[in-house]
C-alpha positions as CSV (number, residue, x, y, z in Angstrom):
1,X,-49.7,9.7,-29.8
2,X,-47.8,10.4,-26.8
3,X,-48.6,8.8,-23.4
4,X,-50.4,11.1,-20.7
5,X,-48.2,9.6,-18.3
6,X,-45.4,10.8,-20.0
7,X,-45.5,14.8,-19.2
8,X,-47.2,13.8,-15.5
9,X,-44.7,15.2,-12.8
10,X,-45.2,12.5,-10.6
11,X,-44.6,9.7,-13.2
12,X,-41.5,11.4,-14.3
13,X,-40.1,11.8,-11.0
14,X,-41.0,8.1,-10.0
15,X,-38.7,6.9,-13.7
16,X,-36.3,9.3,-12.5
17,X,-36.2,7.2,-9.1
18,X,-36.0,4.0,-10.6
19,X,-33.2,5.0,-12.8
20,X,-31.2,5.9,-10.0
21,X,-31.6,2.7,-8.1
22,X,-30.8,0.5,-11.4
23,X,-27.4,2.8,-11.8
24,X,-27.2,2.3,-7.8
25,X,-27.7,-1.6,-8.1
26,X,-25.2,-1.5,-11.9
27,X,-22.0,0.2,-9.4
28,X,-23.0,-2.2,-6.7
29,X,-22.8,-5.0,-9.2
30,X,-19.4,-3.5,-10.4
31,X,-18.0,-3.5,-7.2
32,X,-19.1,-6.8,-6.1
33,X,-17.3,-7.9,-9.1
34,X,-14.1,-6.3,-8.4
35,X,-13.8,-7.2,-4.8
36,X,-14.3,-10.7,-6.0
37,X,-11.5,-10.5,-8.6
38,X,-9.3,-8.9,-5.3
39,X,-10.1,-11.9,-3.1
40,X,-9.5,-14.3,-6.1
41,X,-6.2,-12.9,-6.9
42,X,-5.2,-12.9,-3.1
43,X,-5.9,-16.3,-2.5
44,X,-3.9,-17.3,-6.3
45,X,-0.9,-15.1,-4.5
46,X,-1.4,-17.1,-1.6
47,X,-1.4,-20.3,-3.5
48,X,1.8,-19.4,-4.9
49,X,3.7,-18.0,-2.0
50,X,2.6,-21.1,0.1
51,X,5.6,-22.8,-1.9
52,X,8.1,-20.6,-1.0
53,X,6.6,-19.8,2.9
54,X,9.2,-22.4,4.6
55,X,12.4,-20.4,2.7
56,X,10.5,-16.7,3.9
57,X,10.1,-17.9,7.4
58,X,13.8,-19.4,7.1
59,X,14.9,-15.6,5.9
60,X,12.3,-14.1,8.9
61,X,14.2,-16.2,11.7
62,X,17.4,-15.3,10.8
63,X,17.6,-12.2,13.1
64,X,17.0,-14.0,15.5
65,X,20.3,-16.1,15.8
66,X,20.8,-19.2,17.5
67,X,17.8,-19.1,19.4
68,X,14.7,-21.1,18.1
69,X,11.1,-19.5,18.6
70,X,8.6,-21.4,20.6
71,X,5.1,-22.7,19.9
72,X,3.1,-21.7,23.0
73,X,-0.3,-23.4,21.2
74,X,-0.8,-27.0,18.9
75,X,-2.1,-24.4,16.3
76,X,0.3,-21.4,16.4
77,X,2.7,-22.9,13.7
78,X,-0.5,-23.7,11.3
79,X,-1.1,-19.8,12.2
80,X,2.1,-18.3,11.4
81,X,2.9,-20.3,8.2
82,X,-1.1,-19.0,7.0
83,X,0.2,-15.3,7.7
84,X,3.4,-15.7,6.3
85,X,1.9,-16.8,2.6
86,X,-0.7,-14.2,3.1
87,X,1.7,-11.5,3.4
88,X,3.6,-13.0,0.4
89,X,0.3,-13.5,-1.8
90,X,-0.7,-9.2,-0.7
91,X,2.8,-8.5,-2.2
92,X,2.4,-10.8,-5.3
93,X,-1.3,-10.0,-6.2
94,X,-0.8,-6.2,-4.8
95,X,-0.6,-4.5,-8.8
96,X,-3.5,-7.0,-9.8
97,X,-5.2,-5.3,-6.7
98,X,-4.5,-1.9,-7.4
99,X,-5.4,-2.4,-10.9
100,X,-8.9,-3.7,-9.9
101,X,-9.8,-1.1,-7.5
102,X,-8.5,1.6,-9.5
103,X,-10.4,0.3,-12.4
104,X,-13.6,0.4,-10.6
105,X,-13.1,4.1,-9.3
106,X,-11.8,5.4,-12.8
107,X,-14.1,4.0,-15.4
108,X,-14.8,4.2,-19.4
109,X,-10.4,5.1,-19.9
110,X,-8.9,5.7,-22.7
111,X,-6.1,4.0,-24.2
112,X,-3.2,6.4,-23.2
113,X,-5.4,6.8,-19.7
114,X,-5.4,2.8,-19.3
115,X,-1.5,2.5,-20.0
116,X,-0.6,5.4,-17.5
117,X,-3.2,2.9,-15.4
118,X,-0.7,0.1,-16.0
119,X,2.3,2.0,-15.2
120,X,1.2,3.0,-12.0
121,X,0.0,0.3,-10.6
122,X,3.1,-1.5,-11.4
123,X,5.1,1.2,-10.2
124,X,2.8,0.7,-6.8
125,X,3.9,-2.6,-6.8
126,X,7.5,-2.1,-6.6
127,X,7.5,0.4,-4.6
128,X,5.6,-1.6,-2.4
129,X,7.8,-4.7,-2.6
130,X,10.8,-2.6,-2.1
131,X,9.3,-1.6,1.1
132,X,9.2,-4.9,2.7
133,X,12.5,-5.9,1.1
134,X,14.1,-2.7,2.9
135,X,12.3,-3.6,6.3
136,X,12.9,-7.3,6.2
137,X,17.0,-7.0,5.3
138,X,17.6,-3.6,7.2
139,X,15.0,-3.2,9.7
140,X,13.7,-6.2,11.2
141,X,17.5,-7.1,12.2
142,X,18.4,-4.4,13.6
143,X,15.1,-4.0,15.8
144,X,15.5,-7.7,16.6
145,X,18.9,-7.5,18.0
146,X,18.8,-4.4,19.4
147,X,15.7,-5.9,21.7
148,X,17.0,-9.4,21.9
149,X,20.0,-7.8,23.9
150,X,18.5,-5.0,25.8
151,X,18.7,-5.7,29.6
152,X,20.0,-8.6,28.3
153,X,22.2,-9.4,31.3
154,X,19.4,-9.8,34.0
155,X,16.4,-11.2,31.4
156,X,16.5,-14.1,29.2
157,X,14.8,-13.5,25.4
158,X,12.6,-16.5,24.5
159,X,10.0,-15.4,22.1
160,X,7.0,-17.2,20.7
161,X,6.6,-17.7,17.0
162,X,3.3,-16.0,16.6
163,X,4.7,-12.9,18.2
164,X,8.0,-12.8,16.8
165,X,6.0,-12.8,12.7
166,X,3.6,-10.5,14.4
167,X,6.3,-8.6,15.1
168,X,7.9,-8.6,12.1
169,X,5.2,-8.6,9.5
170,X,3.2,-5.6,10.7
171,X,6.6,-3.5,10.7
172,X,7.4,-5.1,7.1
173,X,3.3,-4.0,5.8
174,X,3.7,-0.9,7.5
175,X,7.4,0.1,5.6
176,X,5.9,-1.3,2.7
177,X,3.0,1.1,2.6
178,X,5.0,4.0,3.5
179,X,7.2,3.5,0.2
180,X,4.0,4.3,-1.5
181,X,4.8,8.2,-0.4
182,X,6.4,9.2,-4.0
183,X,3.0,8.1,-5.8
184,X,0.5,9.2,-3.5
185,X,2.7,12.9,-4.0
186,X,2.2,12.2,-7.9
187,X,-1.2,11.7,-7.6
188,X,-1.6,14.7,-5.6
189,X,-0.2,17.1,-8.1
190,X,-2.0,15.1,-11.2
191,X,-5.0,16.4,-9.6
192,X,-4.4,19.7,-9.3
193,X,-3.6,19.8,-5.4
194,X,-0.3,20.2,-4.8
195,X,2.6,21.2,-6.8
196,X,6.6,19.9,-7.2
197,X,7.6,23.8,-6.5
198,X,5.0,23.6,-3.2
199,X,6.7,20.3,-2.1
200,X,10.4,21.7,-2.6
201,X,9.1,24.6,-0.9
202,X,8.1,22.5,2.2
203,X,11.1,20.4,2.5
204,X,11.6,21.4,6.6
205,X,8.1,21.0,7.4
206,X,8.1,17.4,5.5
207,X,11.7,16.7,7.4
208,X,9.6,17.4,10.4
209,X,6.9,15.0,9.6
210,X,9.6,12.6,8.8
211,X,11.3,12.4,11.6
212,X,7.9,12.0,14.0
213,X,6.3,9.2,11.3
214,X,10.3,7.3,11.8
215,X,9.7,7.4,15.3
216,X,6.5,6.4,15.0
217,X,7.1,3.0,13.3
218,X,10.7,2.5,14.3
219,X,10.3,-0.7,16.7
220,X,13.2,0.6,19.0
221,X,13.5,3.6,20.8
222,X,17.2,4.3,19.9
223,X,18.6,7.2,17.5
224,X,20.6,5.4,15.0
225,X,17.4,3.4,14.1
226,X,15.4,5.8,14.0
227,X,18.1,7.6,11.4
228,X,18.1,4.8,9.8
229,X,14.2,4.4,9.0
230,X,14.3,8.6,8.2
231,X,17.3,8.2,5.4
232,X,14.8,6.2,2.6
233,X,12.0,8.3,3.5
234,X,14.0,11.7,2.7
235,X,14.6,9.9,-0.6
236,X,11.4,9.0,-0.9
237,X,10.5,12.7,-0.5
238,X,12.8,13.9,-3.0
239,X,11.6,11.3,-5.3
240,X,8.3,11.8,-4.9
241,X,8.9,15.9,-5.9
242,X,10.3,14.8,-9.2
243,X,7.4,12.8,-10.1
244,X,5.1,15.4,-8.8
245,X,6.9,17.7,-11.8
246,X,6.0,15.2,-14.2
247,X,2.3,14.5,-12.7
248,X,1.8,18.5,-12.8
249,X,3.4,18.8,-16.7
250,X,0.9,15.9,-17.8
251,X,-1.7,17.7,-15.8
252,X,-1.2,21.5,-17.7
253,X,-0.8,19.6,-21.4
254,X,-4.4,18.0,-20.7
255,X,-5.9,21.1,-19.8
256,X,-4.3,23.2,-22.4
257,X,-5.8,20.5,-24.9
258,X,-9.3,20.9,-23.2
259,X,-8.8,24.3,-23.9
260,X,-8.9,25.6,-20.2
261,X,-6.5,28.2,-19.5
262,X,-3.6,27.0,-16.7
């Protein structure tokens, strides 16, 4: 015999409650989970790149000449050589990262979905490393002695070692994200909202937004650097139009298999 409290309204709607707070605490859980897998496989990155953080600061200081940084507090060399490994432990552990996160927002994949998954998140990876690699051989030199030798006849450059990796690491992250631009295009058009015909279509208005990001997070106010940050994001551009073509043919072939009309 069926329960009373079954068909009752207010019973119903109190089950219906408690489900949503169970798949509400179930995501929750999830997400715990993966932030905890992120943080583990920073601080494994971390581990790792603390081995090689005396050779990276080495490479980091070589803009910098003949001149040896200062340590303006007993802890600022303790400091740098932490952010250093950090930075290298982001770049090592980024893919694991991506492929956490990603994971969590794009559940229950299929097999073909979970090795496009793979591909892409080590494609974010290089792209991302390639970043920092550009900034820290091209960029970072260049900013460095441009600055180093600006009014360099009336004012002395002696920089302090926090400053000088603050310096350089936040333009190295910020390059490195911006090499992300090709996938975040490919992702656009794999979901339907933008095309590769639309991006060829807007090449001067993306030249435009070019030119103001370069001058944005060019470190010197000069032309020839700014040029110089705008060349590899033009690439970038162009790159990213090519994999929005494939993004957009793998988007029509899974609709036409759905069976809606594209």
């Amino acid at each position: 015999m069926t329960e009373e409290t079954s068909t009752d309204p207010q019973e119903q709607a109190r089950q219906a409650r408690r489900l949503r707070a169970m798949n509400f605490s179930q995501h929750l859980d999830e997400l715990r989970k993966s932030l905890l897998r992120v943080v583990i496989g920073v601080v494994i990155g971390t581990l790792i790149a603390a081995f090689y953080t005396n050779l990276a600061l080495d490479l980091l200081l070589i803009p910098m000449g003949d001149t040896q940084p200062m340590a303006l507090h007993p802890t600022e060399t303790f400091v740098v050589f932490f952010r250093v490994a950090v930075m290298l432990g982001l770049v090592l552990a980024m893919p694991y990262i991506v492929y956490q996160l990603l994971a969590f927002l794009v559940p229950a994949l299929t097999k073909k979905e979970r090795r496009g998954l793979l591909f892409s998140v080590f494609a974010i990876g290089i792209f991302f490393a390639g970043g920092v690699i550009f900034a820290g051989l091209i960029m970072v030199p260049l900013a460095v002695g441009y600055l180093s030798n600006f009014l360099g006849d009336i004012v002395q450059s002696n920089y302090s070692i926090d400053n000088y990796i603050s310096f350089v690491t936040t333009i190295m992250l910020s390059i490195g994200l911006v090499f992300e631009t090709p996938l975040v295009l490919a992702l656009l058009a794999r979901m339907g909202v933008v095309t590769a015909n639309q991006l060829a279509k807007g090449r001067r208005y993306a030249l435009l937004a070019i030119a103001i990001l370069a001058a944005v997070i060019t470190p010197t106010p000069d032309a020839f650097n700014m040029l110089i940050t705008m060349t590899p994001l033009l690439v970038l551009y162009e790159v990213g139009i090519v994999m929005a073509w494939f993004a957009g043919r793998a988007r029509r072939k899974s609709l036409v298999a759905a069976g809606i009309e594209v």
